[in-house]
PAVEXMAR-869993 format. One record per residue (C-alpha): z, x, y; residue in three letters. Coordinates in steps of 0.05 Angstrom, whole numbers, plus 32768, in hexadecimal, padded with zeros to 4 digits. Each point is the difference from the previous one (the first is absolute). Example, Ala and Ser with C-alpha at 12.3 -4.5 7.8 and 13.67 -1.06 7.14 Angstrom:
! residues 2
809C80F67FA6ala
7FF3801B8045ser
END
This chain:
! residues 257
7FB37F257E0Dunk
800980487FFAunk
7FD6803C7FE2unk
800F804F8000unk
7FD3802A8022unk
7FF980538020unk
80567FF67FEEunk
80037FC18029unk
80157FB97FEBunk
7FCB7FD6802Bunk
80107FAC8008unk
7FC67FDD8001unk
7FDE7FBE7FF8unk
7FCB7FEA7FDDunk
7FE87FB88001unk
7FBD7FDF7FFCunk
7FBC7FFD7FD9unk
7FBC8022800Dunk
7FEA803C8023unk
803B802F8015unk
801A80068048unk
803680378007unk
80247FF98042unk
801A80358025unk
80387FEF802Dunk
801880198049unk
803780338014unk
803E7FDA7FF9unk
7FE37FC97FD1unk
7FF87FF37FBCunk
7FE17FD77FCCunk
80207FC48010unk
7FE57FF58044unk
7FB57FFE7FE4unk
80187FC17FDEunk
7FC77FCE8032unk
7FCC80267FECunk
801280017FB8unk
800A7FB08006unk
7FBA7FFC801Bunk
7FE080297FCFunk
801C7FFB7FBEunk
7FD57FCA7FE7unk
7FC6802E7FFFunk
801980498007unk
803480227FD3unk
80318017803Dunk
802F80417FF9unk
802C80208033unk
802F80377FF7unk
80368016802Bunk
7FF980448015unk
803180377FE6unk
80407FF8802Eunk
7FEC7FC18014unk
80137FB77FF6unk
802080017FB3unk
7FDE80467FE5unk
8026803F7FF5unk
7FFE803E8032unk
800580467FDBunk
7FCF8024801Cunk
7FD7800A803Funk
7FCB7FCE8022unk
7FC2800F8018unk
7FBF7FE97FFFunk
7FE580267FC4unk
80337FF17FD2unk
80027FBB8011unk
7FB47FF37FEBunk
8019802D7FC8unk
80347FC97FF5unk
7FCB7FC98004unk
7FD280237FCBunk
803B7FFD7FD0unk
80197FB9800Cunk
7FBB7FEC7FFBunk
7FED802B7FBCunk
80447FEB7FE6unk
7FED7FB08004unk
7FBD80157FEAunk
7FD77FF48040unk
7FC280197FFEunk
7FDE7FE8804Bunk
80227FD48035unk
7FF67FEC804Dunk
80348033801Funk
80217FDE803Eunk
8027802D802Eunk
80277FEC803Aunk
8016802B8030unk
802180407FDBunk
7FDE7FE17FC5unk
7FB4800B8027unk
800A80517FF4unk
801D7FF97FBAunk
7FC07FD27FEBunk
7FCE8036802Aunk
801F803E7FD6unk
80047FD27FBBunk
7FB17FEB800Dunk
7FF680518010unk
801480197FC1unk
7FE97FBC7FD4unk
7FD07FE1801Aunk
7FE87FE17FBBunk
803F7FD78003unk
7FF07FDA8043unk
7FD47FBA7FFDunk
80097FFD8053unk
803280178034unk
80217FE08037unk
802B801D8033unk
80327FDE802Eunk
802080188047unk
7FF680467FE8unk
7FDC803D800Dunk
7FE180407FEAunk
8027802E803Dunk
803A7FEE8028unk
7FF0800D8047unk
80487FED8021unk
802C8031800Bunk
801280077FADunk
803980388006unk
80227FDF8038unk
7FFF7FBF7FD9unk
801B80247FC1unk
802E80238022unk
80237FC3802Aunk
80027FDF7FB5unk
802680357FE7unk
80368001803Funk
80057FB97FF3unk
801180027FB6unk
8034803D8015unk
801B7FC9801Eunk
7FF17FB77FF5unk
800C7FDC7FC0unk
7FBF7FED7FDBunk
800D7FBA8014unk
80098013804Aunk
7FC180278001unk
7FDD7FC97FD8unk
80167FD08039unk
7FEB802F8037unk
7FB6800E7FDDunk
7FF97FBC7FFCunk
800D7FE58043unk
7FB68026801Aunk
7FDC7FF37FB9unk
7FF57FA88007unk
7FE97FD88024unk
802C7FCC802Cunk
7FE57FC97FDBunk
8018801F7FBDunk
80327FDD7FDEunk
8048801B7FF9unk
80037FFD7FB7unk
7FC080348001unk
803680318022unk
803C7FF07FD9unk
7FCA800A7FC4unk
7FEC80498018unk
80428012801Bunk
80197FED7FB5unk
7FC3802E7FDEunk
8008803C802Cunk
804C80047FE8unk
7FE180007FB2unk
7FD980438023unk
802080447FF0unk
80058028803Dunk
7FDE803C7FE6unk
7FC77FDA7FE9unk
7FF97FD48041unk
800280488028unk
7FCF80227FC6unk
7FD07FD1800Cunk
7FF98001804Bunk
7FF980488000unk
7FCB7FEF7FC7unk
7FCF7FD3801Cunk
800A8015804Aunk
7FF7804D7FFAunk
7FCD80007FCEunk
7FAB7FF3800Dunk
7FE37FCC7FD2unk
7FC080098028unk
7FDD802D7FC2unk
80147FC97FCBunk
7FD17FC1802Cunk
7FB880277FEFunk
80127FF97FBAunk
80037FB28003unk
7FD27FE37FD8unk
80207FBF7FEDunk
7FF07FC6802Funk
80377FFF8034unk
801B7FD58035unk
803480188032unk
80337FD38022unk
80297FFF803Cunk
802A7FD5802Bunk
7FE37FF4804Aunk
804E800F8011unk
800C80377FDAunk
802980378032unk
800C802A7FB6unk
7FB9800C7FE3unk
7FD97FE88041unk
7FB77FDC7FF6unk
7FE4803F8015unk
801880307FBEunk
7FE37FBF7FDCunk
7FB780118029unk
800A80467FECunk
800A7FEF7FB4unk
7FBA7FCD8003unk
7FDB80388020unk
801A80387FC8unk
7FF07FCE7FBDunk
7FC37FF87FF6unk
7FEB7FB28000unk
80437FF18014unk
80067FB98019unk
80387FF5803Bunk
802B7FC68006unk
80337FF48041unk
802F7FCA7FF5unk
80347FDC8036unk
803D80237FE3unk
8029803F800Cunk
8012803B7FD4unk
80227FCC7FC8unk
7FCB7FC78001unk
801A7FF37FB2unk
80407FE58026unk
7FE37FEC8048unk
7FC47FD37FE7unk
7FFA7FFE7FAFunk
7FC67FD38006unk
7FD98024802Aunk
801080407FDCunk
7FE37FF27FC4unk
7FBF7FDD801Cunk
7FD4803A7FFEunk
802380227FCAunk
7FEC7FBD7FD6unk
7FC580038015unk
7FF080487FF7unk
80187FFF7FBCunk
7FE97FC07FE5unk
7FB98022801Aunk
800280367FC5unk
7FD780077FC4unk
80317FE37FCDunk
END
């Protein structure tokens, strides 16, 4: 499905009854790869993901960055008349849900934040700048290859690459190199103190990307946050579905209704 928003055509899905979860996918994803945890939980929540602006199947005519994609979030989610909804951000998506929660935090039930952080530690510039010698250079799908040989885990199937490699392409170039120089320069520490929502952070014991410690750093900055480490790395959607969506199951299925 597709809706107009801030000049943008966003795809999206929408499936599901009850309470609404809006999912927030990672840098070089989109909505389709949520589609486990949207199995899992339709029966009880009302599931929508929306694939950022250059990413996946949504138009690029502007610039990304982190306020204008809450921005973009507040629209979609006015525009299919959403008034509250768990906000689930993954990766990229943990500073877009942080800023969203910031400026409305009337429209957040609960929070949960997965292999993210609220200040990249690592080295951001040179990490932006060796993307953007590599798209001077590489094709997106040779890039796409090359980021994911160090992103899974050995025991990750094939077809989880192939998948990725395959989304990546769908990425605009612009966007992909927008956003890296919007969630890595940036510090999200200000927006934590302003969670109020019950929380739970996530991360993947073998996560080399986000490491467990930003995900200690996020738990100590939210207030009442509750910290979950599971046996995955950076993509635990693709490395272990099942465990993946344990605690997020669990964490949600814990809210008021």
């Amino acid at each position: 499905m597709k809706i107009s928003v801030n000049g943008e055509t966003l795809n999206y899905v929408k499936e599901g009854q009850g309470p609404v979860v809006v999912l927030l996918h990672f840098l070089g994803g989109f909505s389709y790869q949520w589609r486990d945890q949207i199995a899992a939980l339709k029966n009880r929540f009302t599931c929508v993901a929306f694939d950022h602006r250059g990413f996946g199947f949504s138009t690029f005519n502007g610039r990304w960055d982190v306020p204008t994609a809450a921005r973009d979030l507040k629209a979609g989610l006015d525009a299919l008349g959403i008034e509250k909804a768990h906000v689930v951000g993954y990766s990229m998506g943990g500073p877009i849900a942080l800023d969203f929660n910031s400026h409305w935090p009337q429209m957040v039930r609960s929070l949960v934040l997965i292999d993210t952080f609220a200040k990249y530690k690592t080295n951001p510039q040179a990490r932006i700048e060796e993307s953007e010698k590599c798209f001077r250079y590489m094709s997106s799908r040779e890039y796409a290859r090359q980021y994911c040989a160090t992103r899974f885990l050995p025991s990750t199937p094939q077809s989880a690459v192939d998948e990725l490699v395959s989304a990546i392409c769908l990425a605009s170039k612009e966007a992909y190199l927008d956003v890296l120089r919007g969630i890595l320069l940036p510090d999200f520490t200000g927006h934590c103190g302003k969670v109020k929502a019950p929380t739970l952070v996530m991360c993947g014991r073998h996560d080399k990307t986000t490491p467990v410690e930003l995900t200690n750093e996020l738990t100590r900055l939210i207030s009442g946050a509750v910290e979950r480490v599971i046996p995955t790395g950076h993509l635990g959607v693709f490395d272990d579905p099942v465990e993946f969506n344990k605690p997020l199951i669990e964490f949600l299925d814990a809210q008021p209704r």
